[in-house]
Each structure stands twice: as structure tokens, then as C-alpha cells.
VOVEXFI-99498 format. One record per residue (C-alpha): x, y, z. Coordinates in steps of 0.1 Angstrom, whole numbers, padded with zeros to 4 digits, always signed. Each point is the difference from the previous one (the first is absolute). Example, Ala and Ser with C-alpha at 12.3 -4.5 7.8 and 13.67 -1.06 7.14 Angstrom:
2
+0123-0045+0078;+0014+0034-0007;
END
This chain:
157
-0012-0216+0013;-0022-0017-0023;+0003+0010-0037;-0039+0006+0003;-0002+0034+0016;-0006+0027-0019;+0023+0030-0006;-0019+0016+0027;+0002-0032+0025;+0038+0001-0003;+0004+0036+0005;-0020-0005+0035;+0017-0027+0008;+0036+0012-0006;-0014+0035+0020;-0012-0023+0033;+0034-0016+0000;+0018+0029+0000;-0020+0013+0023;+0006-0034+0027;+0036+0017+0002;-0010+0030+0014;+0023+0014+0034;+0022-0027-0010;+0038+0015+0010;+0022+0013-0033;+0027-0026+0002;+0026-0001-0027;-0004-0031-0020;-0028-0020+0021;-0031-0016-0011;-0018-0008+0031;-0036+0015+0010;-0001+0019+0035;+0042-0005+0005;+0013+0022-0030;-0001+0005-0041;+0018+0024-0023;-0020+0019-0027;+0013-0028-0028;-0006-0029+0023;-0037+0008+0005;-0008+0000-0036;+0021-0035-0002;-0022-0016+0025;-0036+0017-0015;+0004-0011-0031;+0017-0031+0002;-0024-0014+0032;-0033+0012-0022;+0021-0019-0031;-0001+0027-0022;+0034-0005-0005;+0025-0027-0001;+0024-0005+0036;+0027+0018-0002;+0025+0017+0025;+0019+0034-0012;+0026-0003+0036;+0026+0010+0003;-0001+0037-0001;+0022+0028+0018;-0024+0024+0018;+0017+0028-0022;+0005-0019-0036;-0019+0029-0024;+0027+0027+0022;+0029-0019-0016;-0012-0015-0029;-0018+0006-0033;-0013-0036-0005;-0042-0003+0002;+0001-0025+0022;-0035+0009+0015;-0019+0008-0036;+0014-0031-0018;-0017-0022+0023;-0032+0023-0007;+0001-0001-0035;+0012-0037-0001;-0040-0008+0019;-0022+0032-0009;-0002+0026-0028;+0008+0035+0007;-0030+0024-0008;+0007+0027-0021;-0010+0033+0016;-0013+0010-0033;-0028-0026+0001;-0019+0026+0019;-0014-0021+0031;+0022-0002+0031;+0007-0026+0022;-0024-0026+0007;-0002-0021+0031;+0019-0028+0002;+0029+0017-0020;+0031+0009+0010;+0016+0033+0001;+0043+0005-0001;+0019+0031+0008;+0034+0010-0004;+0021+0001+0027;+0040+0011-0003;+0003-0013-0039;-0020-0028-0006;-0035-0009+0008;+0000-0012+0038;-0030+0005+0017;-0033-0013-0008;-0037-0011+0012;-0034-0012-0005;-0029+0023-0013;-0027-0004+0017;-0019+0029-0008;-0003+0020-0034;-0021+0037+0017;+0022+0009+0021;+0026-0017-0012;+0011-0028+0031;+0023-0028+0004;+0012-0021+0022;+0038+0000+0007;+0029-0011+0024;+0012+0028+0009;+0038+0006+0018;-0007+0034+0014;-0033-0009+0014;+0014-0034+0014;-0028-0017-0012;-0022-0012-0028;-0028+0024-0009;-0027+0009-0021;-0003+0041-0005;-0011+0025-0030;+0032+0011-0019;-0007+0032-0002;+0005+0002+0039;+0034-0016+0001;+0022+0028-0010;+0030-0023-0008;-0022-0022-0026;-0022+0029-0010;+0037+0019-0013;+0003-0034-0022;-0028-0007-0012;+0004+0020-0035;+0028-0024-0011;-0017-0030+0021;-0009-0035-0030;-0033-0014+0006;-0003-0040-0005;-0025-0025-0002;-0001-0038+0000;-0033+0007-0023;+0002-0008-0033;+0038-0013-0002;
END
């Protein structure tokens, strides 16, 4: 993506990618549009095909590693590429950011905002088979999360 666009440009852009991913099958550990993608994967291949972020490849991963372990596997590559938000900044999540909830004991499951009012990402998602863009507050299992969920953005890193 050119370094031209403005903060609002990028945030589009990274929100139309997402969104070319859409009913593309959960499949652990894959990257490819329309055959499968893993909620980490699809933020890998936004950001790093818009060139918001250098290449890089997080694989291997057990399907169950935050069950078993206490390393942050999934939040240090976050916070290595994005800042986290503070929830006390007082504004929520902006399109274009990323959300990351807890799952088991680490932070494990995440996806793209890609609206603030309601609140709406876009996510692949294991129990719905598929990758999928839906209000939180109508997914039970995220909605439960969401009060310990870390907001980040590759905005002003």
C-alpha cells in the first residue's frame, strides 16, 4: 500500500481486504482466500499483502497451544507490529483495528474491526466453519470475552 494514504485510506483498505476473505473455510494454519484461513492467518495475509507490515509467518502452531501453555504466542506478534489501545483512552475500536480475546490462558482468538456502532468484526471463525463478519454483541462466545478482550492498532506505532 502506498505510504500516501491517509489514516483513513488504510483503515478502508485494510477493512475491504478483510472483507475479500469472507465464507472462506476455518482451516487451521492456512492462508489461502476461498480454500481456508485461521483467525491469525488472516490478519498475517491483510496486513502483510496491504504492506502495513513486514512478511512474516507465525507457523507452526498446535490448534490447542494457549490450553497448554502460558506463552503469548498470539499477542507478541500483535504488539511486536501494532500498539495496544488502552481502554482508558475513552474511544473504542476503530476500523481497521484489531480486537484479541482470551481463550483457555492466553490470548488466542482475534479479528478485524470493521465497525465501531455496533461494534463488528470480521473473523475466522472454527465453530461457524467459516470466515465471517458479525456484531459481537451477537456472538455469545466473543460477547462473554469481550470485557478482558486488548484492542490494537497499526495506527500510530
Amino acid at each position: 500500500m502506498p505510504q500516501a494514504l491517509s489514516e483513513a485510506e488504510g483503515r478502508a483498505a485494510v477493512v475491504a481486504a478483510a472483507r475479500r476473505w469472507l465464507g472462506t473455510p476455518y482451516h487451521h494454519m492456512a492462508d489461502l482466500p476461498g480454500l481456508g484461513v485461521d483467525c491469525a492467518m488472516i490478519l498475517v495475509r491483510v496486513f502483510c499483502d496491504l504492506g502495513l507490515v513486514e512478511p512474516f509467518d507465525p507457523r507452526p502452531y498446535t490448534m490447542d497451544w494457549m490450553l497448554h501453555r502460558d506463552d503469548e504466542r498470539y499477542l507478541g506478534f500483535l504488539l511486536a507490529r501494532a500498539r495496544e489501545v488502552p481502554p482508558s483512552t475513552g474511544s473504542g475500536p476503530e476500523p481497521g483495528d484489531v480486537v484479541l480475546f482470551r481463550v483457555g490462558r492466553c490470548f488466542a482468538h482475534g479479528g478485524i474491526v470493521t465497525a465501531s456502532q455496533p461494534l463488528t468484526m470480521i473473523h475466522a471463525f472454527a465453530p461457524a466453519r467459516c470466515v465471517v463478519e458479525e456484531e459481537i454483541g451477537r456472538n455469545a462466545w466473543i460477547a462473554e470475552r469481550l470485557g478482558q478482550a486488548k484492542v490494537f492498532s497499526y495506527w500510530g506505532v
